[in-house]
LUMFIFI-515533 format. One line per field, with one value per atom (N, C-alpha, C, O): residue in three letters; x, y, z; residue number from 0. Coordinates in steps of 0.1 Angstrom, whole numbers, padded with zeros to 4 digits. Example, Ala and Ser with C-alpha at 12.3 -4.5 7.8 and 13.67 -1.06 7.14 Angstrom:
! residues 2
rest ALA  ALA  ALA  ALA  SER  SER  SER  SER $
xx 0132  0123  0132  0142  0128  0137  0129  0134 $
yy -0057  -0045  -0033  -0033  -0022  -0011  0000  0011 $
zz 0078  0078  0078  0085  0071  0071  0079  0080 $
nr 0  0  0  0  1  1  1  1 $
***
This chain:
! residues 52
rest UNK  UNK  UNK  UNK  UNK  UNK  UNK  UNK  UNK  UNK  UNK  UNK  UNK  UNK  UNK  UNK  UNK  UNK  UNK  UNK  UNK  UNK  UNK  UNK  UNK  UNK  UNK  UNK  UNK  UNK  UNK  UNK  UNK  UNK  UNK  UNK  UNK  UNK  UNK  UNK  UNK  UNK  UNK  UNK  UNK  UNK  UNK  UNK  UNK  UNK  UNK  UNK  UNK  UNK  UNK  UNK  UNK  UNK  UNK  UNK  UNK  UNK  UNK  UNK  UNK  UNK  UNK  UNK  UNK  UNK  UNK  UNK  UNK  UNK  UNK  UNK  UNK  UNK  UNK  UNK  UNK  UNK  UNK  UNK  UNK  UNK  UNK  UNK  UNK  UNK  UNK  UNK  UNK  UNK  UNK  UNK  UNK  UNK  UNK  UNK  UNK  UNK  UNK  UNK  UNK  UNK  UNK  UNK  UNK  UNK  UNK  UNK  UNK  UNK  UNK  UNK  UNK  UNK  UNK  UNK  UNK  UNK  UNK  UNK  UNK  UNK  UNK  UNK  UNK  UNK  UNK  UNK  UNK  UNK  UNK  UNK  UNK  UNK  UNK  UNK  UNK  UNK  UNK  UNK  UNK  UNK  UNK  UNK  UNK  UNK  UNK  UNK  UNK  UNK  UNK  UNK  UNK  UNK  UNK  UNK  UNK  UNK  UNK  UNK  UNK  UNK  UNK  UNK  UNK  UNK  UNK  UNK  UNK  UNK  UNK  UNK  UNK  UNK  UNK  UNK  UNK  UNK  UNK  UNK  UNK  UNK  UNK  UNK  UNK  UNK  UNK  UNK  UNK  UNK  UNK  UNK  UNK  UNK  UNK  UNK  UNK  UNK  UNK  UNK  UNK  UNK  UNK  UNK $
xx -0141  -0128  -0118  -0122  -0105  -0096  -0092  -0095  -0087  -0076  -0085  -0078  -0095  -0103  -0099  -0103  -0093  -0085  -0072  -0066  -0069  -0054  -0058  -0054  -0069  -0065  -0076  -0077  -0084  -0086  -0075  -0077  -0064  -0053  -0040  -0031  -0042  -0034  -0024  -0015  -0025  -0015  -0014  -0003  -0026  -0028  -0033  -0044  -0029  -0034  -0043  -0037  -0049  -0057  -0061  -0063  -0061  -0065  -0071  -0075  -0070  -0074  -0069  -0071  -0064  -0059  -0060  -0051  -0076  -0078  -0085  -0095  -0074  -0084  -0073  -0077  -0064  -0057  -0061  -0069  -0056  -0057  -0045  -0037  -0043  -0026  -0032  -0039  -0023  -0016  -0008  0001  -0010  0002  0006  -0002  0015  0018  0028  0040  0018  0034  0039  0034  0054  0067  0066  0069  0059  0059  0055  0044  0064  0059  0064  0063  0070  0073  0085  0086  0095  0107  0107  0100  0115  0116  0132  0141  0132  0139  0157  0162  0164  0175  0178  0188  0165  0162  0162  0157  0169  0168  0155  0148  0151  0135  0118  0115  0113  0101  0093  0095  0084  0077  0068  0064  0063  0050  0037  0031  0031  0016  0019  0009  0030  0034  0034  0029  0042  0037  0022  0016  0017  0002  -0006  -0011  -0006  -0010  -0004  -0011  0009  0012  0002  -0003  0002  -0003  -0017  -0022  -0021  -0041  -0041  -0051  -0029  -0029  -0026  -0028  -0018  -0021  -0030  -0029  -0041  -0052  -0060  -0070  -0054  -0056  -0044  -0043 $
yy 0026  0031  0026  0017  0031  0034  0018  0009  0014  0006  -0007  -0015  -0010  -0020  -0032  -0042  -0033  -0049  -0052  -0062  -0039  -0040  -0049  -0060  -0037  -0043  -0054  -0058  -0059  -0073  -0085  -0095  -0081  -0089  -0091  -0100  -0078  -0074  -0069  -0067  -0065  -0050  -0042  -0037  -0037  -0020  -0019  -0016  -0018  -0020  -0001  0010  -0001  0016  0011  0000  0026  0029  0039  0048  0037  0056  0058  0051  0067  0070  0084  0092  0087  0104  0106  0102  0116  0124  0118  0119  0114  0106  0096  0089  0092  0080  0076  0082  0062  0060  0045  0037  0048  0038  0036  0044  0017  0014  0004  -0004  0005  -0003  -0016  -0016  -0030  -0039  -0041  -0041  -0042  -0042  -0051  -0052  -0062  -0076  -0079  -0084  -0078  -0080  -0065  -0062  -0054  -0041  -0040  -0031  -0053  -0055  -0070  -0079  -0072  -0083  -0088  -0080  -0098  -0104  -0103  -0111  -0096  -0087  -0081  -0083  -0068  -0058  -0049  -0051  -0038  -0022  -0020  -0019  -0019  -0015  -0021  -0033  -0013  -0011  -0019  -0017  -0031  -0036  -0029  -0021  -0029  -0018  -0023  -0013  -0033  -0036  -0026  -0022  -0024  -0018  -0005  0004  -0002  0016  0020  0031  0007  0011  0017  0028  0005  0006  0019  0025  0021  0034  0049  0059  0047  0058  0057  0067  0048  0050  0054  0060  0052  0057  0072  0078  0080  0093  0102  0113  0093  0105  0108  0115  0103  0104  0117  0121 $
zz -0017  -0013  -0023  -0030  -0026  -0041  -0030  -0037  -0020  -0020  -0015  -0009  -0016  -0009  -0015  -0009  -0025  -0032  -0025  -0023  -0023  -0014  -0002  0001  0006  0020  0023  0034  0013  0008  0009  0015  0001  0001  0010  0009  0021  0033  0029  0036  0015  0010  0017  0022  0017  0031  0038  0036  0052  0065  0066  0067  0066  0073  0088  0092  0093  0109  0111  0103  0128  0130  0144  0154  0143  0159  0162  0161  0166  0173  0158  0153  0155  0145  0127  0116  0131  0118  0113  0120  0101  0091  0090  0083  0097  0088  0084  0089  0065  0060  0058  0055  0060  0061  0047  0043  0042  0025  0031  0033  0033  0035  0024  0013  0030  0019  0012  0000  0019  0011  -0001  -0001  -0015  -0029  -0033  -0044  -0021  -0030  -0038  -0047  -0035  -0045  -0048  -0043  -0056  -0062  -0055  -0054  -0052  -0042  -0045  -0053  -0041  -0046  -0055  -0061  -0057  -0068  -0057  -0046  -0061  -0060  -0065  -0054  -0070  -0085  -0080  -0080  -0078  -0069  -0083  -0095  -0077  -0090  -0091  -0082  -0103  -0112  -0101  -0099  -0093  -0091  -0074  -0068  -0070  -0056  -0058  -0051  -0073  -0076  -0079  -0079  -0083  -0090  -0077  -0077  -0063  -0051  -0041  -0032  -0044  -0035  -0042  -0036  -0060  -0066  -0058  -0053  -0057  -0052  -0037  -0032  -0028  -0018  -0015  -0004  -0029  -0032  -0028  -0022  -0033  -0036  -0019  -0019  -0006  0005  0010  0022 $
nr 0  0  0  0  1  1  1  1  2  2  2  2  3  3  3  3  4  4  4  4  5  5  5  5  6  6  6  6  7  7  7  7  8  8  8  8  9  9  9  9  10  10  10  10  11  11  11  11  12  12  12  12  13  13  13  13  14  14  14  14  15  15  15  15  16  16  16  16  17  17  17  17  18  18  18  18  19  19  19  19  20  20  20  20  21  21  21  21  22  22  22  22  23  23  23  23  24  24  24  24  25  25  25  25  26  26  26  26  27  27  27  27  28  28  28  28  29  29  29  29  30  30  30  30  31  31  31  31  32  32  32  32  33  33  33  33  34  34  34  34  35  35  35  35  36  36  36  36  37  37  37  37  38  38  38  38  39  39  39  39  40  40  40  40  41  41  41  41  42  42  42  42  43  43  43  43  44  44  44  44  45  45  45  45  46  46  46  46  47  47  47  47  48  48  48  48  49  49  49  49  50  50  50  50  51  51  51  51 $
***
């Protein structure tokens, strides 16, 4: 699976409810602590949740 380091680290929570898949991306580490500006390892991790 593309995010299994993630949700190793509790980056990305996956589920299943019926016939869906949700992920979930915690915010925690998605900004830098009163930054507007998404850090690069949080875009790297949203890009691999793309390919779902």
């Amino acid at each position: 699976m593309a995010l299994t380091t993630e949700i190793g680290e509790g980056a990305v929570e996956v589920e299943t409810e019926g016939t869906k898949v949700i992920i979930r991306l915690r915010e925690q580490g998605s900004f830098a602590r009163g930054s507007a500006y998404v850090e690069d390892d949080y875009i790297r991790c949203w890009q691999k949740s793309e390919m779902f």
